[in-house]
C-alpha positions, 0 to 999 in steps of 0.5 A: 168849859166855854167861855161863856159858860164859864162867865155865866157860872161865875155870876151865879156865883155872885153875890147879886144872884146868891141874894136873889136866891136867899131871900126865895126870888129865884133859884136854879133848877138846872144849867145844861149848857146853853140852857138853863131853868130857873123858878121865879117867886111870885107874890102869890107864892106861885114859882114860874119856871123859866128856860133861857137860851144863854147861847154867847152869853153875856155879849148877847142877851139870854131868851127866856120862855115860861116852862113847865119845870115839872113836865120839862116842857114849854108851859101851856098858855093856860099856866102862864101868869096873867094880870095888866098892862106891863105883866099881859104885855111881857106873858103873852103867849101869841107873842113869837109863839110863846117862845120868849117874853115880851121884854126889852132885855130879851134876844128875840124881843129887842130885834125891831124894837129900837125905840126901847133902847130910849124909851126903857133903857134900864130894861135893856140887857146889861151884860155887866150884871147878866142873867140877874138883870133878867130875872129882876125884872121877871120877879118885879113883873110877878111882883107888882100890882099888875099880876094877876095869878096864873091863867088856870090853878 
């Protein structure tokens, strides 16, 4: 097993994620290095899957785009949650071509984006909590009172 594997594997075996897990926020669907997909809970009960690119983990932060678990594909735009402000910005399927989220803690989108590390540096990828740190702040998305459901049921 890589070195990064094996650091990931060792913070899905942690308690921050296995309380995540328990209390139905998220859960692993599958891990095949350097991928894996996870479902996140929404407030509506809808489970969005996420496929992350976990490639040098956790020195380099994860990219995750909306994934259709059950096709193994990239969600169609139409399935992706919608809602205002913070949760339109961060699920917005124009942005890098749906290929990740439109968050701070995420790979692609942090690159240009320098005035996030001031403007929102408790949304900046901490590699001391990992892939738990990226799936709470999905999980508040689909969870705050800016969610709108899913685009089309």
């Amino acid at each position: 097993m890589r070195p990064d594997e094996a650091v990931f594997r060792r913070h899905l075996a942690g308690g921050s994620f296995r309380t995540g897990v328990a209390s139905g926020r998220w859960c692993t669907v599958s891990v095949s290095w350097p991928y894996a997909i996870f479902s996140v809970r929404a407030v509506d009960g809808i489970e969005y899957g996420l496929r992350f690119d976990c490639q040098d983990y956790p020195r380099t932060p994860p990219t995750a785009r909306p994934w259709d678990i059950e096709r193994d594909a990239p969600l169609a735009p139409e399935r992706w949650p919608t809602g205002a402000n913070r949760v339109s910005l961060a699920f917005n399927p124009g942005w890098k071509n749906g290929s990740c989220l439109y968050v701070p803690c995420d790979r692609q989108s942090i690159e240009g984006h320098a005035n996030w590390l001031n403007e929102h540096p408790s949304l900046i990828w901490d590699p001391e909590v990992g892939i738990v740190h990226y799936l709470r702040i999905v999980h508040d998305l689909l969870n705050s009172g800016d969610y709108g459901g899913r685009r089309v049921p």
